[in-house]
C-alpha positions in Angstrom: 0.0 0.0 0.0 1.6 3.0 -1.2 1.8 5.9 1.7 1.5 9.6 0.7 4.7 12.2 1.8 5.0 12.3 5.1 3.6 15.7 6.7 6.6 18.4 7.7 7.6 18.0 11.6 5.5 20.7 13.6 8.7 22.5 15.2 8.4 22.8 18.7 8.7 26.0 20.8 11.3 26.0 23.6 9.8 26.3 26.7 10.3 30.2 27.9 12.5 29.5 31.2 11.6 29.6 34.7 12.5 33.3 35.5 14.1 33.6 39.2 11.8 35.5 41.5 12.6 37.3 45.3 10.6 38.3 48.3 11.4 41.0 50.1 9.7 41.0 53.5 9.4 44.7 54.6 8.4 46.5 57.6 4.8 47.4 55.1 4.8 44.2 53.4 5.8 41.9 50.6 7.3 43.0 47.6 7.9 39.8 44.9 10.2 40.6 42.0 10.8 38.4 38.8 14.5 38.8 38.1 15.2 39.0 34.1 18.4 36.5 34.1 18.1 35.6 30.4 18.0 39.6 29.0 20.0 41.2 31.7 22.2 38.1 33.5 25.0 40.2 34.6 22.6 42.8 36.4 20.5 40.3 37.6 22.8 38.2 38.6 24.5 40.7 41.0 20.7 41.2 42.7 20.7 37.7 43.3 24.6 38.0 44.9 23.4 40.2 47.5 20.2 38.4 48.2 22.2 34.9 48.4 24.3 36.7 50.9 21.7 38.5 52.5 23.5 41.9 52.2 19.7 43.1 52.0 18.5 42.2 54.9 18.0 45.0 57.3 18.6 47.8 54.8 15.7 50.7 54.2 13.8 51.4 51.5 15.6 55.5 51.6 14.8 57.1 49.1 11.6 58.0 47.8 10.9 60.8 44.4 7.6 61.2 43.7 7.5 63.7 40.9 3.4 62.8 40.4 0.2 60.7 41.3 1.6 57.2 40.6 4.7 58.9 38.8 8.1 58.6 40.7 10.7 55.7 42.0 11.5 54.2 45.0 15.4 53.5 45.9 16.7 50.6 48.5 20.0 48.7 49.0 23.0 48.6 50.6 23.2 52.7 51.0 26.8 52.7 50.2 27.4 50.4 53.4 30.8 49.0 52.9 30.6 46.1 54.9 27.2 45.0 52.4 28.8 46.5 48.9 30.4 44.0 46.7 32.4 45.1 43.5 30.8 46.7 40.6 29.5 45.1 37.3 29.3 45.8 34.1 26.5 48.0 32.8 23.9 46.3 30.6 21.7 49.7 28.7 18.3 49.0 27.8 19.3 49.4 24.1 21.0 45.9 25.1 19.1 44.1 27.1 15.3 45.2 25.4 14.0 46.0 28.7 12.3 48.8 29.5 11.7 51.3 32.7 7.6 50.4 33.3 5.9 50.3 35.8 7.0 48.1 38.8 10.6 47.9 37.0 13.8 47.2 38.8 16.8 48.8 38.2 20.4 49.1 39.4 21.3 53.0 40.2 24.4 54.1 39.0 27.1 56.7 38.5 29.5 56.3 35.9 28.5 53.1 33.9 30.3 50.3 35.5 29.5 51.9 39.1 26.5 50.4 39.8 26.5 47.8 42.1 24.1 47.7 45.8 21.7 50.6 45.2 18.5 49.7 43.5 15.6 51.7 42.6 11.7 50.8 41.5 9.5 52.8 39.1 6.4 53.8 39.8 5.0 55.1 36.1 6.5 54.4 32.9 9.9 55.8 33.4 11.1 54.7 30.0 11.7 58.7 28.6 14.3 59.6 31.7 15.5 56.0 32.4 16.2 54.3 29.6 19.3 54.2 27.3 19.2 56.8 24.1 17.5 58.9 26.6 19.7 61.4 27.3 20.1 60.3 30.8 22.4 60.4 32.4 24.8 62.3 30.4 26.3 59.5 29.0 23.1 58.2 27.3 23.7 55.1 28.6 20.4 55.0 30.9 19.7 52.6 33.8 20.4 48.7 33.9 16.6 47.7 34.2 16.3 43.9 35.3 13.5 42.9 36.8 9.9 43.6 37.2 7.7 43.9 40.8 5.1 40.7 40.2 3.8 41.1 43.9 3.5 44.1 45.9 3.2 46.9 44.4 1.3 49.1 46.5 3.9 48.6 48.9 5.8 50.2 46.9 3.7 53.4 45.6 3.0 53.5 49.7 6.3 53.9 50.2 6.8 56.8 47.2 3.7 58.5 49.0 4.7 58.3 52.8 5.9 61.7 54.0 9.3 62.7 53.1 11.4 65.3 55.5 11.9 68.5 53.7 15.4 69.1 55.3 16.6 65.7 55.7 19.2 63.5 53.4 21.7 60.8 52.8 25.1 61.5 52.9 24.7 65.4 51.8 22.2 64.1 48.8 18.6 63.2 48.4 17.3 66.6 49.7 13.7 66.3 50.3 13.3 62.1 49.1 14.1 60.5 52.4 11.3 59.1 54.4 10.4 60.4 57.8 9.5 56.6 58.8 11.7 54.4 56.2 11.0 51.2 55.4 12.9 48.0 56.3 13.5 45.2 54.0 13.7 42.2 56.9 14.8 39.4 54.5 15.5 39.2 50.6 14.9 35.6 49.7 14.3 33.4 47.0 11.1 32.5 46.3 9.1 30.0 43.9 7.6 31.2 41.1 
């Protein structure tokens, strides 16, 4: 019995991976973030250095910019700590990585690129025309290394950008009116499943 051609193979998709996710237990709540290690591995990666050693834990949530309703960031980490601060990586720009600066985005604050290492800031808004590389910002056009995106929590986090801020306060002779009067703690960074 003669057999017609055989149909074409259906190609199969790869599976998208499992994406890494951490909870940060605060002093106002949980905060789950979905770490991007396929885009933006060298950033993320470093996130999950300092949650593997817990260098988090304990640090505040001090620094809040809230430039609008639901418009603004949120900045947390080691607060140039030396004994939580391990070296810096390599910047990975958004033109890079494809990531962008939305809404409940993660990010690694910098100075010069190759700086950034402990200091890590949320958006609240899309933040994609003054984060993001090709921006203009900073002045090296290089942007922010967005890695991650909140997938739990997020009005923690725009309470946090709305609690009071001192008018005089700041951090180290910087921050001028964006530090908390009551800062939140982060009490653990941890992995958690997805």
């Amino acid at each position: 019995m003669a057999q017609g051609p055989a149909a074409a193979p259906v190609p199969v998709a790869a599976p998208s991976p499992m994406l890494p996710r951490v909870a940060l237990e605060t002093s106002a709540g949980r905060i789950v973030i979905e770490l991007e290690t396929v885009k933006a591995p060298i950033t993320a990666g470093n996130f999950l250095k300092y949650v593997e050693q817990k260098k988090l834990d304990g640090t505040e949530f001090y620094r809040a910019v809230r430039a609008a309703d639901h418009f603004g960031f949120v900045q947390f980490g080691a607060n140039s700590d030396p004994k939580r601060l391990l070296p810096p990586i390599a910047h990975e720009p958004t033109t890079q990585t494809g990531l962008h600066h939305t809404d409940g985005e993660i990010s690694l604050a910098r100075r010069a690129p190759g700086t950034g290492g402990g200091e890590f800031t949320i958006s609240i808004g899309d933040q994609t025309h003054s984060l993001d590389a090709g921006r203009g910002q900073p002045a090296d056009n290089l942007g922010y290394a967005a890695f991650g995106h909140v997938v739990e929590g997020m009005d923690v986090i725009v309470g946090i950008m709305d609690a009071p801020v001192s008018p005089t306060a700041t951090q180290r002779g910087a921050f001028k009116g964006e530090v908390p009067i009551a800062p939140v703690k982060v009490l653990t960074a941890r992995r958690a499943k997805p």
